[in-house]
C-alpha positions in Angstrom: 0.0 0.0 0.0 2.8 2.4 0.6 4.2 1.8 -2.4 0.8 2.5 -4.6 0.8 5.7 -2.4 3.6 6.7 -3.4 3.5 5.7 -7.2 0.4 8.2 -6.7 2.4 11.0 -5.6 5.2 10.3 -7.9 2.3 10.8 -10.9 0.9 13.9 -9.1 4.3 15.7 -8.8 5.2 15.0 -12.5 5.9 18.0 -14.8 4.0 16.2 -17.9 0.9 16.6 -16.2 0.1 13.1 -17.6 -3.4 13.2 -16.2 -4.1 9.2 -17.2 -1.0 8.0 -15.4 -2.5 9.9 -11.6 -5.7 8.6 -12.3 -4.7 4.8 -13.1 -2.2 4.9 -10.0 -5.2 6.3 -8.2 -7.2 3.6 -9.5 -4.9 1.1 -8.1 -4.5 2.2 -4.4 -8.1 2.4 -4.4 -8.3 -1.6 -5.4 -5.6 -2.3 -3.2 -7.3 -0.7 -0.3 -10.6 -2.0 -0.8 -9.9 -5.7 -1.0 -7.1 -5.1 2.1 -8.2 -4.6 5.6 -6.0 -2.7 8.4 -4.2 -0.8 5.4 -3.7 2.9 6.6 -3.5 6.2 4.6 -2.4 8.5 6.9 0.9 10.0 6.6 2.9 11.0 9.5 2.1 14.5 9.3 -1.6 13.8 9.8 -3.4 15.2 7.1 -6.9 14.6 6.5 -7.7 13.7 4.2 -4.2 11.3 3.1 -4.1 11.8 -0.1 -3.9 15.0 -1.8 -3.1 15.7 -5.7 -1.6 19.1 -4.9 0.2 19.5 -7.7 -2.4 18.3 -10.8 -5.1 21.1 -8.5 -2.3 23.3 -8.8 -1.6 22.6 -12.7 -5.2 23.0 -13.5 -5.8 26.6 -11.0 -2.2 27.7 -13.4 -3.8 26.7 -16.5 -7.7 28.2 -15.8 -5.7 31.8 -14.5 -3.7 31.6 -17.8 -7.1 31.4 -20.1 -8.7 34.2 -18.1 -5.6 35.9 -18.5 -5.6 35.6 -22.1 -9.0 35.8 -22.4 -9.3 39.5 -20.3 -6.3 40.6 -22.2 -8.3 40.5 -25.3 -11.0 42.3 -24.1 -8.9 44.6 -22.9 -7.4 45.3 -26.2 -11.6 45.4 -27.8 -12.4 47.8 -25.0 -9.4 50.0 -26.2 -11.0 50.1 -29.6 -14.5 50.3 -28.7 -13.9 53.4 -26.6 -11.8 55.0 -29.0 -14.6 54.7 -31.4 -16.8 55.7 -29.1 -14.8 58.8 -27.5 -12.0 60.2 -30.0 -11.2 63.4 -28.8 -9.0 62.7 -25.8 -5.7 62.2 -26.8 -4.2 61.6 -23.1 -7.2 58.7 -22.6 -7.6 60.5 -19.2 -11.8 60.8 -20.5 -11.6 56.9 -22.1 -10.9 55.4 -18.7 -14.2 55.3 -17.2 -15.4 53.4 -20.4 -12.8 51.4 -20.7 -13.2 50.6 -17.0 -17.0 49.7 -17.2 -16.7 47.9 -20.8 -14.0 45.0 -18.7 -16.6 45.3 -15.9 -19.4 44.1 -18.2 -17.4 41.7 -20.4 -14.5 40.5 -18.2 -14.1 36.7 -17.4 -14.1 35.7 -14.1 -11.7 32.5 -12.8 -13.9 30.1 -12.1 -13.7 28.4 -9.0 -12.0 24.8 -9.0 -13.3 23.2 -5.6 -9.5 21.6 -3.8 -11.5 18.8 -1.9 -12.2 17.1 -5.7 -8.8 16.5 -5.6 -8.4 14.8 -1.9 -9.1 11.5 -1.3 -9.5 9.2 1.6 -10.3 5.5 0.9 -11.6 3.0 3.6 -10.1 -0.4 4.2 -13.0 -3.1 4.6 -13.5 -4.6 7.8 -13.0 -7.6 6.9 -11.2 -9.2 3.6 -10.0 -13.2 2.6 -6.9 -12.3 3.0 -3.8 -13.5 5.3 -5.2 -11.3 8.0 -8.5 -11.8 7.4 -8.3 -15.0 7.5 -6.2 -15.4 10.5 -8.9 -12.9 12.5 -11.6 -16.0 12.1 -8.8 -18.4 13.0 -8.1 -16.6 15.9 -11.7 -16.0 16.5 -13.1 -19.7 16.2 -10.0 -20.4 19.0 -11.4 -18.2 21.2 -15.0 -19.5 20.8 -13.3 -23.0 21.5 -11.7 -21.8 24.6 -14.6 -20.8 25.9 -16.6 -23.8 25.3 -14.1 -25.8 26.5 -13.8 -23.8 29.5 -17.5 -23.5 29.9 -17.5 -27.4 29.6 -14.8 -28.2 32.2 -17.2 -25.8 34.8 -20.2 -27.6 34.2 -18.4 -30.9 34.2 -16.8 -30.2 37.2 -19.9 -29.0 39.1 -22.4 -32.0 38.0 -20.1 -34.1 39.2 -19.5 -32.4 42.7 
């Protein structure tokens, strides 16, 4: 498990922002976990939840900031022309500001927000799996029930026969 955790990482932190390769190592430590009981997430720094794809959220918040950017540039450059147009006597652009101002205003694009918890993930262990563990839990469990009958056994033995 640690090692799918980290193979997860390894994908999140690459520069290639190979998108398929995080989600198919994602994909994996989710199996893994699911069909393994007492597997643990946590880190040693405690965060909640364990696993984070900082750097893909980060990649994506870069890449939607650079399309606004480009995207409010042009219109920056329309609203230049458009108040020109509309007001071309001031040569210092001191009287073009206001319009230029309110034309952004009315056309700008806004970032849109990309929620960070879409990219944290936290994946339960089963309570039970057939597994080495799993299956050693009912061994040690039927052993126990044994005891006890066995125990319970030797009491009742012992006091009929008193």
């Amino acid at each position: 498990m640690v090692r799918l955790r980290q193979a997860v990482y390894t994908a999140d932190a690459a520069t290639d922002a190979n998108n398929g390769n995080v989600e198919q190592t994602l994909q994996q430590l989710r199996a893994y976990v699911g069909q393994h009981m007492n597997t643990n997430l946590a880190t040693d720094d405690g965060v909640y939840p364990p696993i984070q794809l900082v750097h893909t959220y980060e990649r994506l918040v870069q890449t939607e900031q650079a399309r606004v950017n480009a995207a409010n540039s042009q219109i920056y450059t329309e609203a230049q022309a458009h108040c020109e147009a509309q007001l071309p006597g001031g040569l210092s652009g001191r009287t073009r500001i206001p319009c230029i101002e309110q034309y952004v205003k009315d056309r700008g694009i806004a970032i849109n927000k990309i929620p960070a918890s879409l990219y944290m993930f936290d994946f339960v262990s089963p309570r039970w799996s057939p597994d080495l563990a799993g299956w050693s839990m009912v061994l040690a469990l039927l052993l126990l029930a044994v005891a006890v009958l066995r125990a319970a056994a030797g009491w009742l033995l012992q006091r009929l026969t008193r």
